[in-house]
C-alpha positions in Angstrom: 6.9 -16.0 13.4 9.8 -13.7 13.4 11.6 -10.6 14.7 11.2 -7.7 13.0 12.7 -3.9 14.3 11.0 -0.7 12.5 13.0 2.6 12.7 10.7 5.7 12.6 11.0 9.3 13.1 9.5 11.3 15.6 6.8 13.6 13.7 3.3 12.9 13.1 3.6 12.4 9.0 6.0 9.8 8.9 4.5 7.8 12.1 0.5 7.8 11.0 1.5 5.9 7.6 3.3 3.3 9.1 0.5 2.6 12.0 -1.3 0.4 9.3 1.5 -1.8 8.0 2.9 -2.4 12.2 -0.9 -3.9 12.9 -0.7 -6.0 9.7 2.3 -7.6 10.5 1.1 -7.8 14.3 -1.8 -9.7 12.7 0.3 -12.1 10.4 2.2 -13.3 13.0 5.2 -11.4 13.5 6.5 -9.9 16.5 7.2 -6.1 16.1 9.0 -4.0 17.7 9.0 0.0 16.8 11.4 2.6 18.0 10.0 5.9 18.0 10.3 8.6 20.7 7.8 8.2 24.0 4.9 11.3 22.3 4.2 8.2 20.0 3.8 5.2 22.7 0.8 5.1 23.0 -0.5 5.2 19.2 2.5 2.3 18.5 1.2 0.2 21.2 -2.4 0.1 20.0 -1.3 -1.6 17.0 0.1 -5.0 18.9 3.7 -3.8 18.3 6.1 -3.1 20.8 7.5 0.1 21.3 10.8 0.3 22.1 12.1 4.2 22.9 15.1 6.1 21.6 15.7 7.6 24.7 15.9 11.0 23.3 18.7 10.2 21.3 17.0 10.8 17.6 14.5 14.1 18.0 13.8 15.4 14.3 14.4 18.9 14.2 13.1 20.9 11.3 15.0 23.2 8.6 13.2 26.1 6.7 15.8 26.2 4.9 16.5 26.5 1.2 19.2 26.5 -1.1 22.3 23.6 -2.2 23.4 23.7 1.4 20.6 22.2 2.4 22.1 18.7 1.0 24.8 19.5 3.9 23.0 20.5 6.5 20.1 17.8 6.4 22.9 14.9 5.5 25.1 15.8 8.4 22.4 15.7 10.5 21.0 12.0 9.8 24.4 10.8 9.6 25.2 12.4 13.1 22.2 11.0 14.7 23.1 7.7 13.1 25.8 7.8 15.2 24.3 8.8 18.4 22.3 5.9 17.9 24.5 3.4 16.7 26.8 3.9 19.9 24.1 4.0 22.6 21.3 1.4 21.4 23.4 -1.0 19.1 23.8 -3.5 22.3 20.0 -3.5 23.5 19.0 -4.0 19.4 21.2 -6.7 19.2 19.6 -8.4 22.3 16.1 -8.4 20.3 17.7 -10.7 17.7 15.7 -9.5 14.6 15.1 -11.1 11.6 15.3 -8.6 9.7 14.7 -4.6 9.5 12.1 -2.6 8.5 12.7 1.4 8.9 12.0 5.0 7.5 14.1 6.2 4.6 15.1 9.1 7.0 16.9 6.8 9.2 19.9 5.9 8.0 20.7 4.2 10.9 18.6 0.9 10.0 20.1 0.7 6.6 23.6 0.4 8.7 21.6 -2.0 11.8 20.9 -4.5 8.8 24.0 -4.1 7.0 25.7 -4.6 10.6 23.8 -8.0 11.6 23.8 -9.1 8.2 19.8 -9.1 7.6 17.6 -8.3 5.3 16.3 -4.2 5.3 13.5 -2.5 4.2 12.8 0.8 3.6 9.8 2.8 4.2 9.0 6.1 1.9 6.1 8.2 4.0 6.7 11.4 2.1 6.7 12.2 -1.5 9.7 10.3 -2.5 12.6 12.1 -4.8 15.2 9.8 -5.4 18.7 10.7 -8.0 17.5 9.1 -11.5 14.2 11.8 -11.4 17.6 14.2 -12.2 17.8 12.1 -15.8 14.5 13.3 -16.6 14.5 16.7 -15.2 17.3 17.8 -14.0 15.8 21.0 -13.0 13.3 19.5 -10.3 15.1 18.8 -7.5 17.3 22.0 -7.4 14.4 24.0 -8.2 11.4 22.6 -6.2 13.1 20.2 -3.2 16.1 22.8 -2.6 14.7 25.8 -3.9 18.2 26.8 -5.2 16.6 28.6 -8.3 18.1 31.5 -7.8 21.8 30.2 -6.5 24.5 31.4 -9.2 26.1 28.6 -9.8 22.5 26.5 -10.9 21.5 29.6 -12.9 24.8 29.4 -14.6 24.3 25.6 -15.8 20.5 25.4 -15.7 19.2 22.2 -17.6 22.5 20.5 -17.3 21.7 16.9 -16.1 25.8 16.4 -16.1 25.6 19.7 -14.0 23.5 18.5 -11.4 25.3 15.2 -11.3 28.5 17.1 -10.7 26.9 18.7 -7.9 25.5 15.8 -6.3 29.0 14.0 -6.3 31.0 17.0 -5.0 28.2 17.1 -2.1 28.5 13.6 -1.7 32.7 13.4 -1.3 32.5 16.1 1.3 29.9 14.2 3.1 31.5 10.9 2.8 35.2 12.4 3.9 33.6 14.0 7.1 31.7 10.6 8.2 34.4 8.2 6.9 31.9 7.1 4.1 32.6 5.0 0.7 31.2 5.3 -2.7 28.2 7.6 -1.1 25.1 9.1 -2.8 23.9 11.8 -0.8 20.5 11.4 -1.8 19.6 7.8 -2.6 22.2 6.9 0.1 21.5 9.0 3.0 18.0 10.7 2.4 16.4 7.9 1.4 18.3 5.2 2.3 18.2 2.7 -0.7 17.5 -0.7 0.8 16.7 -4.1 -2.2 13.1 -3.5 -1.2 11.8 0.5 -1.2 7.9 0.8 -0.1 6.4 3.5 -1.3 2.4 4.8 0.4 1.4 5.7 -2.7 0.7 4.5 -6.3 2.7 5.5 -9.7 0.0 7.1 -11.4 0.6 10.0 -7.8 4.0 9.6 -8.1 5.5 12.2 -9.8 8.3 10.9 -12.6 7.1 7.2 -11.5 9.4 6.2 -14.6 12.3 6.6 -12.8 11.9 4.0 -10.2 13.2 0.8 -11.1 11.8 -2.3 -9.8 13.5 -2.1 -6.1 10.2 0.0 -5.5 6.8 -0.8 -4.1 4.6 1.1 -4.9 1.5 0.0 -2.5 -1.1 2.4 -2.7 -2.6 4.0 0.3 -4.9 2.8 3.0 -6.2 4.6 5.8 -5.5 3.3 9.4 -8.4 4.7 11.7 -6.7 6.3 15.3 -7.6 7.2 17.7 -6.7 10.9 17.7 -8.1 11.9 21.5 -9.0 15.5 20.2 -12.1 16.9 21.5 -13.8 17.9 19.0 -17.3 18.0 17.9 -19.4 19.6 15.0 -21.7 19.9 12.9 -22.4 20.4 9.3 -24.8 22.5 7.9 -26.6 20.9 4.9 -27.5 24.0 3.2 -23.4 24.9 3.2 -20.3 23.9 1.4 -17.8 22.7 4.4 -14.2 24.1 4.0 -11.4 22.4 5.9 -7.7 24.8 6.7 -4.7 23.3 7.6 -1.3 23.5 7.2 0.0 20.5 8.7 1.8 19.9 12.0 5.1 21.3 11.4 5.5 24.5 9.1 1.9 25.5 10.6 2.9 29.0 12.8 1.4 31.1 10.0 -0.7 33.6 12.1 -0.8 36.3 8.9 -2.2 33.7 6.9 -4.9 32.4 9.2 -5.7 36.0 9.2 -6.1 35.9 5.9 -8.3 33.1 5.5 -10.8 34.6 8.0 -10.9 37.7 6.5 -11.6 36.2 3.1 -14.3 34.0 3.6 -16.3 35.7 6.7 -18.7 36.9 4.2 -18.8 33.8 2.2 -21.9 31.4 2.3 -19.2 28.4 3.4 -18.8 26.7 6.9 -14.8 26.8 7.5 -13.1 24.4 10.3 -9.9 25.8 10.5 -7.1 23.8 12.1 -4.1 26.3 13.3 -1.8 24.1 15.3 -0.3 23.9 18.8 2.2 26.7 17.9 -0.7 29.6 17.0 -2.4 31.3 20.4 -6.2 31.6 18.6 -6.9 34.4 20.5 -4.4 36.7 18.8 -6.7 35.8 15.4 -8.9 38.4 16.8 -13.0 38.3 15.6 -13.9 35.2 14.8 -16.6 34.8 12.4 -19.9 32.6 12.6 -19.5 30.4 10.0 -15.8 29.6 11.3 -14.6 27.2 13.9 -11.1 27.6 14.7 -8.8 24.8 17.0 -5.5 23.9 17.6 -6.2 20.4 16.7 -8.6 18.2 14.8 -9.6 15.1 14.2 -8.4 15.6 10.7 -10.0 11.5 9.6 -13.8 13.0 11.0 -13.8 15.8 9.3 -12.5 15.2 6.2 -15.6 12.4 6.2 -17.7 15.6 5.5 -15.5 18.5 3.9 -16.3 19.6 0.2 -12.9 21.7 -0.1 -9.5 21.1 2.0 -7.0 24.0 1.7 -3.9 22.4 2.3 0.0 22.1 2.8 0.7 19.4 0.8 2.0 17.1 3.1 1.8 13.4 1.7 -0.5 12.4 5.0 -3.0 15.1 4.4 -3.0 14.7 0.2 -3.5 11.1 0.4 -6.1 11.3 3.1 -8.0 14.0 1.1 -8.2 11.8 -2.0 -9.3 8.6 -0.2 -12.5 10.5 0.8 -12.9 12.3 -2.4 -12.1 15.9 -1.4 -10.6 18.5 -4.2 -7.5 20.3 -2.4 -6.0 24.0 -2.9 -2.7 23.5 -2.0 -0.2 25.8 -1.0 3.2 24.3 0.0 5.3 25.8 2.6 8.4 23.1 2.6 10.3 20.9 0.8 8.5 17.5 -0.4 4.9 19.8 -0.5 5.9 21.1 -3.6 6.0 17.7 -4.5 2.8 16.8 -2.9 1.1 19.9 -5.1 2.6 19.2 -8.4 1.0 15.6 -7.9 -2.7 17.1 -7.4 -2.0 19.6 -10.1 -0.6 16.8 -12.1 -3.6 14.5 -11.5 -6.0 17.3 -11.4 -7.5 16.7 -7.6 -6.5 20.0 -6.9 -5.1 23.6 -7.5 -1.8 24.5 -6.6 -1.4 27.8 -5.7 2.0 29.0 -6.6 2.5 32.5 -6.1 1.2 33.1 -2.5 2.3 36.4 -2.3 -0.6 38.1 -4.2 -3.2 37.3 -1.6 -6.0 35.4 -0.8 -7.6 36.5 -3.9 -6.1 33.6 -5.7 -7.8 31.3 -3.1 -10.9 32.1 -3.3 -10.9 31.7 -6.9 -9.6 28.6 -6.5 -11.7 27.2 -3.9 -15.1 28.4 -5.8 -13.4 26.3 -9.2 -13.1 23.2 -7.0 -16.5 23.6 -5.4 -18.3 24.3 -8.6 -16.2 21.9 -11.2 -17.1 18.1 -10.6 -14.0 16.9 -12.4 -11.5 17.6 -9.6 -13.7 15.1 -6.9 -14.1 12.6 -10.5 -9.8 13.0 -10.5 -9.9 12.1 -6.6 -12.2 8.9 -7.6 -10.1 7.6 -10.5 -6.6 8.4 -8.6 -8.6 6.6 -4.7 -8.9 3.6 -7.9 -5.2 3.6 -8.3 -4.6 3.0 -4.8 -6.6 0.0 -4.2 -5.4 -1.9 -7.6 -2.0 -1.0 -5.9 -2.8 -3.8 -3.6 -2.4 -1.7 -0.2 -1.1 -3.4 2.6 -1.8 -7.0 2.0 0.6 -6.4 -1.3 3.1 -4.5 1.0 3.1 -7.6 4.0 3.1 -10.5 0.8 6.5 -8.9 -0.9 8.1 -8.5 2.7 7.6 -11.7 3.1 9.1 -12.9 -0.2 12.2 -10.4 0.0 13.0 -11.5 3.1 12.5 -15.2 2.5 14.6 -14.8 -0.8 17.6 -12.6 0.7 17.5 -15.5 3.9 18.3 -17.9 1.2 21.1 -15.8 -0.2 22.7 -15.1 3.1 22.0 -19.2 4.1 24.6 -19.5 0.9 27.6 -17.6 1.5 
């Protein structure tokens, strides 16, 4: 048996992914032991692992931000929680002894942990990963659908320039590295995702957009779903005669009271049950008229219903697009943030979905879209052939036998020098 320590960040998306892979290495053996913040105790500790808390030390804010400073802002503030965390829990992580690390390509701060004790780390990609060499094949992604600088003067100005971007990227980088005391940094396989010899990736390549550019330092493991225990109360149910439509726009970018709206006004009048999901920051009283065939709540089990939806209108979080394919559910995606727009060029890509792309002309768009998906089998026989790609991934068995063997192989190294 040995020690392992998992970093993880404090939102719903990145923990629910990793839930799985804790219990299967609970099961194998090993003794696990997950820092989080204390919201996620309870849902840690049902796996078998051991949560450890980060005293409010490492709280993920969120940026609705766009643009090239973005890079800045979002760098500056992983490295500075690094820090915090470094200096205040480096003693009491020491004391656990681990064997080696496993943690979230947000936290930097494992990366340094296992560079620090001289172990092996792993890290753990729960969003729609974007790492520097997509820029080889598209230089225009990133800048355009992770930063949103499309319109910034300077990227309009050199447009399709991979040496461009790269000149970008390593000016970003020096003034990142100079104000943390950094060497030889790269902002974004660096810091963002945290490049560790192993890289596990929740997904499989034929999802994955630009799958080409990930050498063989990445896992891809496919995606299984781990069954919580949610504790909503919630209850339903589904009329036969009626296509069931599921709304929501995750657990983050979700205070969209215009468009909820929106949704109720367009499909009051249509022959569809809709279970709309509108999140803790949306007072459902200020929707106004709620409509029969509507059932509006703050939260849902989103696992339960999902089990019986025909459509999901969704933000295109990787949690929520992966979920919707496993059970064979067409999407309409509409993005609000950053790696969505990653998450709905991967269902247009595959063709489990529509993304919606211009939000601004209304609902009209939707509701087109939502009748093709309900009407045309081929986006549920695209959510079939892409749930297929997932298993022959290997899922979590695969992800637990090549931790074993990196581990095992970089114990060896270390052993030698």
């Amino acid at each position: 048996m040995s020690t392992v320590i998992y970093f993880g960040v404090d939102l719903a998306g990145h923990v629910n992914p990793t839930l799985g892979l804790m219990k299967k290495l609970v099961d194998t053996g090993e003794e696990v032991f997950y820092y989080c913040t204390d919201e996620y105790r309870e849902k840690i500790e049902e796996t078998g692992a051991k949560f450890k808390s980060y005293r409010d030390l490492a709280h993920f804010g969120t940026y609705d931000g766009d643009g090239i400073e973005t890079f800045l802002v979002f760098a500056d503030f992983i490295l500075s929680k690094s820090k915090i965390i470094l200096d205040n829990l480096l003693d009491e992580i020491v004391e656990i002894q681990p064997d080696y690390i496993i943690h979230d390509a947000f936290c930097y701060w494992g990366k340094e942990v296992s560079n620090i004790l001289n172990i092996p780390g792993i890290s753990v990609f729960d969003s729609f990963a974007f790492i520097d060499e997509m820029a080889d094949i598209d230089p225009s992604f990133f800048m355009e659908n992770i930063l949103r600088a499309g319109e910034d003067p300077l990227y309009k100005k050199y447009k399709g320039n991979t040496n461009m971007y790269k000149k970008l990227i390593q000016k970003v980088s020096k003034s990142i590295a100079r104000k943390h005391n950094l060497q030889d940094t790269n902002v974004i396989n660096d810091i963002f995702l945290s490049k560790q010899g192993l890289n596990i990736l929740f997904t499989s390549k034929q999802l994955q957009i630009y799958s080409e550019a990930f050498d063989d330092s990445y896992l891809f493991t496919g995606y299984s779903i781990y069954h919580r225990n949610d504790e909503v109360n919630f209850s339903f149910e589904k009329l036969e005669d009626k296509p069931l439509v599921y709304i929501s726009l995750g657990t983050i970018f979700n205070d969209r009271l215009d468009m909820y709206k929106s949704f109720i006004k367009a499909f009051s009048d249509e022959d569809i049950q809709v279970i709309m999901s509108v999140g803790q920051k949306v007072n459902i009283e200020e929707l106004g008229y709620i409509p029969q065939n509507f059932t509006v709540k703050n939260v849902v089990p989103q696992l339960e219903v999902l089990k019986q939806a025909d459509v999901f209108i969704t933000h295109g979080g990787a949690n929520s697009v992966h979920e919707s394919i496993n059970f064979l559910v067409p999407m309409v995606v509409l993005p609000q943030n950053f790696d969505q727009f990653m998450g709905a060029m991967a269902v247009e890509r595959v063709g489990t979905g529509i993304y919606i792309r211009n939000q601004e002309e209304g609902i009209s768009n939707i509701k087109i879209a939502v009748n093709k998906v309900l009407t045309e089998t081929i986006y549920m026989e695209n959510c079939r052939e892409i749930k297929d790609s997932f298993k022959k991934a290997g899922g979590l068995e695969n992800a637990v036998d090549e931790i074993f063997k990196f581990v095992g192989n970089k114990r060896g190294i270390y052993e030698n020098t």
